[in-house]
LUMTOR-893032 format. One line per field, with one value per atom (N, C-alpha, C, O): z, y, x; atom name. Coordinates in pm, 1 decimal. Layout:
REM LUMTOR-893032
c3 <- c(Z, ...)
c2 <- c(Y, ...)
c1 <- c(X, ...)
a <- c(CA, ...)
END
This chain:
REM LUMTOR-893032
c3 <- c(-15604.0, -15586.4, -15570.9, -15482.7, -15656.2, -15693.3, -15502.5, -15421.5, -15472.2, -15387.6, -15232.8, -15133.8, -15226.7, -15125.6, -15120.1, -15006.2, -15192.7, -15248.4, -15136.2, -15053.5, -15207.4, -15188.0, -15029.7, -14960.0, -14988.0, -14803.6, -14769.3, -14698.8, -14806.5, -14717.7, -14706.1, -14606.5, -14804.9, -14835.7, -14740.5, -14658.2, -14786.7, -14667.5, -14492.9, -14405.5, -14451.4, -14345.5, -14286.3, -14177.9, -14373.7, -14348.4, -14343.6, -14248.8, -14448.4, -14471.1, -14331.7, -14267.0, -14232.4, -14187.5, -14035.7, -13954.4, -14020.2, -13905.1, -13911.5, -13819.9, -14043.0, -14054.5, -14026.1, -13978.9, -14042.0, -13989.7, -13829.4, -13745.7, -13818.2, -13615.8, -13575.4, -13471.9, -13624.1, -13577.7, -13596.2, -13522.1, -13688.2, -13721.4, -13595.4, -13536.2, -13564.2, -13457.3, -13347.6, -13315.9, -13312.3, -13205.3, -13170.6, -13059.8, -13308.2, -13272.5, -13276.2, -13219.8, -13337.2, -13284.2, -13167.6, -13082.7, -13147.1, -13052.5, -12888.4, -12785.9, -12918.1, -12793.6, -12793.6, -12681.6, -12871.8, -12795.8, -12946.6, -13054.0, -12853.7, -12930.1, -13017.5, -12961.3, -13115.4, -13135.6, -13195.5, -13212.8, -13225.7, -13253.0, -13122.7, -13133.0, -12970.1, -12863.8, -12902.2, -12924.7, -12917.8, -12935.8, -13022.2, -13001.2, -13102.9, -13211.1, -13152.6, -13210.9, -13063.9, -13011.9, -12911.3, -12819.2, -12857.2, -12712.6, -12618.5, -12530.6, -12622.8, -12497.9, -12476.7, -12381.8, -12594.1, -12619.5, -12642.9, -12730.3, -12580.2, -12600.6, -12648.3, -12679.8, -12682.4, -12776.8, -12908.4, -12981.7, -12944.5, -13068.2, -13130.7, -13251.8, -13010.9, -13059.2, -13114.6, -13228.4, -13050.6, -13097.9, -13214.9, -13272.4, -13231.2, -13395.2, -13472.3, -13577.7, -13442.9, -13537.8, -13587.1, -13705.8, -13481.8, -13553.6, -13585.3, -13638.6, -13552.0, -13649.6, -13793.6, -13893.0, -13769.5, -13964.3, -14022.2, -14120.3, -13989.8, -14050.1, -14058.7, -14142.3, -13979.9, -14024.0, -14121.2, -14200.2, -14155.3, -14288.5, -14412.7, -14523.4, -14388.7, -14468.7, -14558.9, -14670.8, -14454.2, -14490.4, -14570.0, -14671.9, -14551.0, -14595.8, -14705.2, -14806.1, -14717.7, -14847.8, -14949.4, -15056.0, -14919.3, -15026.2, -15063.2, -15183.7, -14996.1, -15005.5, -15109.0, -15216.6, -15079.7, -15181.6, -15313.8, -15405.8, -15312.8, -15436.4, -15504.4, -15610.4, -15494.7, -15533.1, -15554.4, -15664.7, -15512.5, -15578.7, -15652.4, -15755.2, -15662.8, -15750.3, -15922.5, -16037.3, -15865.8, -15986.0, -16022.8, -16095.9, -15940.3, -16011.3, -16070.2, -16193.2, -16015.4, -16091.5, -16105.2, -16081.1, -16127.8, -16101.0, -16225.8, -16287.1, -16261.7, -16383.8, -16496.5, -16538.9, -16542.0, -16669.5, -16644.4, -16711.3, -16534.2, -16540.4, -16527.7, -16465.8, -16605.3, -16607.7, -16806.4, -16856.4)
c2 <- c(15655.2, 15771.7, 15729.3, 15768.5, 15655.0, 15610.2, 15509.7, 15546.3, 15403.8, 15348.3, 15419.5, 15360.9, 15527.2, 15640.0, 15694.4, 15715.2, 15721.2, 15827.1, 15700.3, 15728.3, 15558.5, 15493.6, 15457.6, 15458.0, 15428.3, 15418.9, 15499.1, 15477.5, 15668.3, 15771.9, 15760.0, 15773.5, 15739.5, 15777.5, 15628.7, 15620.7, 15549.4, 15418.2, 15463.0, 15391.1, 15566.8, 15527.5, 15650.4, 15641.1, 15735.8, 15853.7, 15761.3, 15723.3, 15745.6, 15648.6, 15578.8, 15620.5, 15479.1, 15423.3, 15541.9, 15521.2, 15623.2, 15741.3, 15767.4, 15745.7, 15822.5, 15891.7, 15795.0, 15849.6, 15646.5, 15555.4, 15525.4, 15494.9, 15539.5, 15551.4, 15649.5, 15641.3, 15782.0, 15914.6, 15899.5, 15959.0, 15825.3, 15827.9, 15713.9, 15733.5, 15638.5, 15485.6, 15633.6, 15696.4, 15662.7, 15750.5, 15860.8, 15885.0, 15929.2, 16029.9, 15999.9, 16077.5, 15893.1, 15797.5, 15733.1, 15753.6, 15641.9, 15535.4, 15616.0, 15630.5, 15658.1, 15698.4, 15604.2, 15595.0, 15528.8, 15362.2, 15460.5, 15514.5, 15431.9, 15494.6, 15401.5, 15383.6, 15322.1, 15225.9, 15209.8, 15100.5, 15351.4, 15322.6, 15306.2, 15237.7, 15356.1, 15311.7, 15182.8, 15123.8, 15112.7, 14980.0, 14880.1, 14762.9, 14942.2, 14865.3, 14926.8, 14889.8, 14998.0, 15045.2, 14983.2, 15054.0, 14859.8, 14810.6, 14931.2, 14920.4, 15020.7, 15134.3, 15188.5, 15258.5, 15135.5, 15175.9, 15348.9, 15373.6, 15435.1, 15589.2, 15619.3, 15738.0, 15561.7, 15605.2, 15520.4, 15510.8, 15466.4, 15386.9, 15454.0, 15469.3, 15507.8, 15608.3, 15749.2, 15788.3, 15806.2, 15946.1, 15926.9, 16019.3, 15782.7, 15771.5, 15764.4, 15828.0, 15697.2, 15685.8, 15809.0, 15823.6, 15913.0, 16030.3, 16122.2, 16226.5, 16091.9, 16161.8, 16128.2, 16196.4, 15993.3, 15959.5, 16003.7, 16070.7, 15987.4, 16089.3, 16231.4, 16286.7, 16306.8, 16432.9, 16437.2, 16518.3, 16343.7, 16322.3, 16281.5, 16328.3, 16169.6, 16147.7, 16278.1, 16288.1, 16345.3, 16481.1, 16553.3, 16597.6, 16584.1, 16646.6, 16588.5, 16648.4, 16466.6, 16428.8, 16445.9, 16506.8, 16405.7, 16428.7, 16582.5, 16607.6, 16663.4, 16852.1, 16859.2, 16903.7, 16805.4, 16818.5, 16758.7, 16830.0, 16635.7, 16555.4, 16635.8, 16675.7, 16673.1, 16772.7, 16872.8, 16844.0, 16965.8, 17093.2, 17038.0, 17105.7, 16963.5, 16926.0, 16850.7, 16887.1, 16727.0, 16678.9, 16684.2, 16604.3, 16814.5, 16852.6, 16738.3, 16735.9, 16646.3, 16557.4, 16587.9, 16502.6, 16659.6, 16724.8, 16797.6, 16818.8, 16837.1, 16975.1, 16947.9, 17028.4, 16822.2, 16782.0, 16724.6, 16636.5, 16795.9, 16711.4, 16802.8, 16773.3, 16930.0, 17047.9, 17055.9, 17148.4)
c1 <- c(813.6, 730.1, 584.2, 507.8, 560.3, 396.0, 384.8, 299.6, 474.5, 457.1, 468.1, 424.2, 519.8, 500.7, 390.5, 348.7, 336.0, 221.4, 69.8, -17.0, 120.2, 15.2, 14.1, -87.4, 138.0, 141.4, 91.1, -7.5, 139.0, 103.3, -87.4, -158.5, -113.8, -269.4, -339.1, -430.2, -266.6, -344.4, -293.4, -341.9, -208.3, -156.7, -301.2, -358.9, -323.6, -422.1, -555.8, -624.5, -562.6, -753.5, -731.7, -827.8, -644.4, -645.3, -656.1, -746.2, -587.9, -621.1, -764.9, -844.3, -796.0, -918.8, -1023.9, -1123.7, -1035.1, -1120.1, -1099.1, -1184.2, -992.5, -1008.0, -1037.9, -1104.0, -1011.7, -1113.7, -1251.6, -1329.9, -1290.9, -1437.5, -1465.7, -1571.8, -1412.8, -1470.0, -1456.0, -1557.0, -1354.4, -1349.7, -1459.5, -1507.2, -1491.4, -1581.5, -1719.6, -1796.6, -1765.8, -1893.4, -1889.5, -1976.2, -1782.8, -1816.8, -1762.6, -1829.2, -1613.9, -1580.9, -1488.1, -1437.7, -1442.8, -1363.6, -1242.7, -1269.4, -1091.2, -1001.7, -959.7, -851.7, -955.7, -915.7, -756.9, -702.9, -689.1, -568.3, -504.8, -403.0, -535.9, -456.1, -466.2, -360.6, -590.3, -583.1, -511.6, -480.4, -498.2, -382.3, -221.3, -119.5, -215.7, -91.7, -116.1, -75.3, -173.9, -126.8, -113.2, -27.7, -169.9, -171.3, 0.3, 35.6, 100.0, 243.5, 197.4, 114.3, 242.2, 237.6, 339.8, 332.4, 472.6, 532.1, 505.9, 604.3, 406.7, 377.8, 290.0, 273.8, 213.1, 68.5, 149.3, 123.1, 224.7, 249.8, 378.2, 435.7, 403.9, 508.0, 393.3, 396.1, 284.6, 191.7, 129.8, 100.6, 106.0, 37.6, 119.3, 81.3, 265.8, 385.6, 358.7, 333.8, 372.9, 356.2, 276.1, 308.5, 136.5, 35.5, 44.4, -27.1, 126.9, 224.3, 254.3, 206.0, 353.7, 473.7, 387.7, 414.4, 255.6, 197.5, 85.9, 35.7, 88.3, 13.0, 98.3, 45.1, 239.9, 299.8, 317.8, 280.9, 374.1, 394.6, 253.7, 263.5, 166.3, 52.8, 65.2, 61.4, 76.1, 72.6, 141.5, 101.6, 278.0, 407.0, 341.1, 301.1, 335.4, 303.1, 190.6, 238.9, 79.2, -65.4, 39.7, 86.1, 96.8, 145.3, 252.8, 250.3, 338.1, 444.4, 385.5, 411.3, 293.5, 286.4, 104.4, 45.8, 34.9, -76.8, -165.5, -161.0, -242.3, -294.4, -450.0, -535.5, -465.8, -594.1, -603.2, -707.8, -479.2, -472.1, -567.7, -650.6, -546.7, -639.0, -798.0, -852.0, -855.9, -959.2, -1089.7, -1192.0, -1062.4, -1137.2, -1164.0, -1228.0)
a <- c(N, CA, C, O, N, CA, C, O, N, CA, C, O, N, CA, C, O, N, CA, C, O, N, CA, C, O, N, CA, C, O, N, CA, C, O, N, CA, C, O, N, CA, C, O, N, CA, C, O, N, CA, C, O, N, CA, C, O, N, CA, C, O, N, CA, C, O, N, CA, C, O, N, CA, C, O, N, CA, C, O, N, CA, C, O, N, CA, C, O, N, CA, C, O, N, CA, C, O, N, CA, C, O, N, CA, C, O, N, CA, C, O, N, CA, C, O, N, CA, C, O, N, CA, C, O, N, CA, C, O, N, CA, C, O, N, CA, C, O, N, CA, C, O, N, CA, C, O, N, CA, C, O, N, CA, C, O, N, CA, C, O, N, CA, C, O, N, CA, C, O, N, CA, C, O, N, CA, C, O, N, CA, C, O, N, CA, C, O, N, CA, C, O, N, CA, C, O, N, CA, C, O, N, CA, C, O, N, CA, C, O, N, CA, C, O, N, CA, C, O, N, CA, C, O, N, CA, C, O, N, CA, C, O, N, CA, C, O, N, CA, C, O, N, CA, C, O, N, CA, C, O, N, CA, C, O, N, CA, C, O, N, CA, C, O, N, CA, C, O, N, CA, C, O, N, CA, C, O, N, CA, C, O, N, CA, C, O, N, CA, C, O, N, CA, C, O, N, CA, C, O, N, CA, C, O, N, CA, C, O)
END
């Protein structure tokens, strides 16, 4: 559980830093780590789907936030 939790969140930090190169620079850089593969690029921003979802789930399921009020 704990080791899911931690992919999903690196596979996001790692999107969210090529959106940021992207929306400064203009240069896409996950085509670039996808070799310009278009079905590598759109598994990749599937996963960040799933990775979204899973964090949603995990925050409403196991609340880790609850105790820090």
């Amino acid at each position: 559980m704990k080791l899911t939790t931690i992919i999903c969140c690196s596979v996001l930090i790692f999107l969210g830093l090529c959106a940021t190169v992207y929306a400064l620079f203009g240069f896409d850089l996950l085509w670039v780590v996808c070799f310009g593969n278009l079905t590598a690029y759109r598994s990749i921003m599937s996963l960040a789907g799933v990775g979204a979802l899973w964090l949603l789930f995990w925050l409403i399921a196991f609340r880790p936030t609850k105790y820090l009020s």
